[in-house]
C-alpha positions in Angstrom: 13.0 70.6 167.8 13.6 66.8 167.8 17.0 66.0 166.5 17.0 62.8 164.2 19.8 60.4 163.7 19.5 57.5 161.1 21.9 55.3 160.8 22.4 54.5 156.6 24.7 51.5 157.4 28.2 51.1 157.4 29.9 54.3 159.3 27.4 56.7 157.5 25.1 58.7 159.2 22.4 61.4 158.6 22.1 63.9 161.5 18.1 66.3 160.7 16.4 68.5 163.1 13.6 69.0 160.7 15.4 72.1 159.0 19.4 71.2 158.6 20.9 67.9 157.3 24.1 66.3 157.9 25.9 63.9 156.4 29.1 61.7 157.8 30.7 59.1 155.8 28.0 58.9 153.3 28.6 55.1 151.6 26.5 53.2 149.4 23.5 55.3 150.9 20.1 55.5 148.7 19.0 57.4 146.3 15.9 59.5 147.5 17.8 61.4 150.6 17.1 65.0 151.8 20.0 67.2 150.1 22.9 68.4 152.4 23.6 71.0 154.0 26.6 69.6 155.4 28.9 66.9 154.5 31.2 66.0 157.2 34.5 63.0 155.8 36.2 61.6 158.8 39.2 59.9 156.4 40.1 59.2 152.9 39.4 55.3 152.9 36.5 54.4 150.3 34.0 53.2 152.3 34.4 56.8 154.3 35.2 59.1 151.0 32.5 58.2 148.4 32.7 60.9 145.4 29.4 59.2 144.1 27.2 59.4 147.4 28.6 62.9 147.8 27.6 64.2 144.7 24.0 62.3 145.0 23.6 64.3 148.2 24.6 67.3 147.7 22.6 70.6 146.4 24.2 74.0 145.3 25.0 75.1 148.6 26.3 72.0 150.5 29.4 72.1 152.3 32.0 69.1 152.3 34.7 69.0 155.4 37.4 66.8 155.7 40.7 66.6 157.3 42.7 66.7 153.9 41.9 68.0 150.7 40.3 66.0 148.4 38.0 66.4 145.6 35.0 67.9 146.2 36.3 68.9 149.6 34.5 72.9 150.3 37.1 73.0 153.5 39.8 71.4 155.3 39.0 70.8 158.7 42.1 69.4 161.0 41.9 68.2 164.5 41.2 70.5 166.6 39.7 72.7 164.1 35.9 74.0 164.5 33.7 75.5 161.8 29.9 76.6 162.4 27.6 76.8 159.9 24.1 77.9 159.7 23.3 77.4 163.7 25.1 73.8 162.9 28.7 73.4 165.2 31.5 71.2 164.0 34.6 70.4 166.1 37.3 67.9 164.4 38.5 65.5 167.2 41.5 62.9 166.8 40.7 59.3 165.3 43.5 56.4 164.9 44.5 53.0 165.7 47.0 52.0 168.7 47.1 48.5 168.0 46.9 48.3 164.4 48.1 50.5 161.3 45.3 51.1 159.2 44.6 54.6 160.6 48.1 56.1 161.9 47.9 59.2 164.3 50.5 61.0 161.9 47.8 61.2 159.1 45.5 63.3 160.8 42.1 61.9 160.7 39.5 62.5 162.7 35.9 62.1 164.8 33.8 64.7 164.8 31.2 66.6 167.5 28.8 67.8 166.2 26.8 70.0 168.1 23.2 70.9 166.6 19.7 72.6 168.7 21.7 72.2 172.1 22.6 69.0 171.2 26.1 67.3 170.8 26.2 63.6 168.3 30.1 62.3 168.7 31.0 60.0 165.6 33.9 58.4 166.4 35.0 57.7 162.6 37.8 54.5 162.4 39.9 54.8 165.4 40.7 52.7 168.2 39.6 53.3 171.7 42.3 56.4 172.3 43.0 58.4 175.4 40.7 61.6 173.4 38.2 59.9 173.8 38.4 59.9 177.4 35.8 62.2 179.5 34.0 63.3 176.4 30.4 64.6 177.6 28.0 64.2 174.6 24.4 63.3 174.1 25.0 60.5 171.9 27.8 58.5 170.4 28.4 56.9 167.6 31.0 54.4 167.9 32.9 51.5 165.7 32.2 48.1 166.8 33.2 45.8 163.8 36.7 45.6 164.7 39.7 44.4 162.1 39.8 48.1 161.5 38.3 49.7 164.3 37.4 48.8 168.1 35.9 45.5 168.7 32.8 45.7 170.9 34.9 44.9 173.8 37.6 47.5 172.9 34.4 50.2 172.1 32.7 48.9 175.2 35.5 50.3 177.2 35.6 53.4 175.5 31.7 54.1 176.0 32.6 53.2 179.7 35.3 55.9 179.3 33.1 58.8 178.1 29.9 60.3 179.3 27.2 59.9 176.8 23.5 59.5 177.1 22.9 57.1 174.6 25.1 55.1 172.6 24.6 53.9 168.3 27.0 51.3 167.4 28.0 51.6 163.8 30.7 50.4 161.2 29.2 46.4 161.3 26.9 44.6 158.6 29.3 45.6 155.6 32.9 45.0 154.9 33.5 44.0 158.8 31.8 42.9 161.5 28.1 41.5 162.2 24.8 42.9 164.3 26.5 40.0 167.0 29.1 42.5 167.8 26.4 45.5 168.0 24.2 43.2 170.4 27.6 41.9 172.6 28.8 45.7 172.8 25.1 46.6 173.7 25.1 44.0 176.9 28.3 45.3 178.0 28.5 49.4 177.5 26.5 50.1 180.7 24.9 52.6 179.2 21.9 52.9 177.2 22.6 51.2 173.7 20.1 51.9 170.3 21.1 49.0 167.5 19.6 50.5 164.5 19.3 48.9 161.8 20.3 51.1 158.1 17.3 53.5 157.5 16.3 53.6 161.1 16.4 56.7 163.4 17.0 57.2 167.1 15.3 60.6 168.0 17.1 63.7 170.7 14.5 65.2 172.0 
């Protein structure tokens, strides 16, 4: 089966293979959404950690991960940690800033893989371009460009450069930080296929 990824703006993301739905960093999505089945939080930041969009998306069954407890939280997931659910695999994988101190290692927030019908989507949550990041092997990643908070699309460019993925989504521009400029300057420079959604729209693993 296909497996869908839409980018809802922002750092949020819904990850469908026509069966399973995932959520990551649900913000300010709209109402109308398939119901979860998972609900993946990379950090505790509002614009990451939405109580209201989590409760919109989620039926009786959905799971919530993050790396901390917080409300609505089903599991704590730390980095390194893996959970599987349903056919669905989720690794936690570091996330933080170098060069600035909005997101310090010692907090523990985190990316994740998430592997799904022999497929692997790596969201890179807020995080600077870090030595982790380094050989990854996915099928697509989803990576910061807005900077402030995150990589610039020069910074993210290097980190794409770094890893080995087969397509590329740039993400966490167009609200709060950061413009479709930056998406369209990282896209020229990545060297490696580049998909600039825009919110609502899906780039398809088949």
């Amino acid at each position: 089966m296909p497996v869908e990824i839409t980018w809802l703006g922002h750092a949020s993301i819904m990850i469908t293979n026509g069966s399973r739905t995932v959520y990551i960093d649900p913000w300010k999505v709209r109402k109308g959404l398939p119901k979860a089945d998972l609900i993946l939080v990379t950090h505790g930041h509002s614009d990451h950690y939405s109580p209201e969009d989590i409760t919109m998306l989620s039926g009786s069954d959905t799971l919530v991960l993050a790396p901390e407890a917080m409300p609505q939280v089903t599991d704590v997931i730390p980095v390194g940690r893996s959970f599987s659910y349903e056919g669905i695999t989720v690794k936690a994988v570091p996330a933080y800033n170098i060069s600035k101190q909005f997101h310090p290692k010692a907090k523990g927030w985190v990316g994740y893989i998430v592997g799904i019908d022999g497929r692997t989507i790596y969201h890179a949550g807020d995080t600077d371009h870090i030595p982790e990041m380094d050989d990854l092997d996915v099928d697509a990643a989803l990576i910061p460009v807005g900077g402030t908070y995150t990589m610039d699309e020069e910074e993210a460019a290097g980190a794409a450069r770094a890893m080995r993925a087969r397509a590329l989504i740039p993400i966490h521009f167009g609200d709060i930080v950061g413009s479709k400029e930056n998406a369209e300057r990282f896209s020229r420079i990545a060297g490696t296929e580049t998909h600039i959604l825009d919110p609502g729209q899906s780039y398809v693993l088949s």
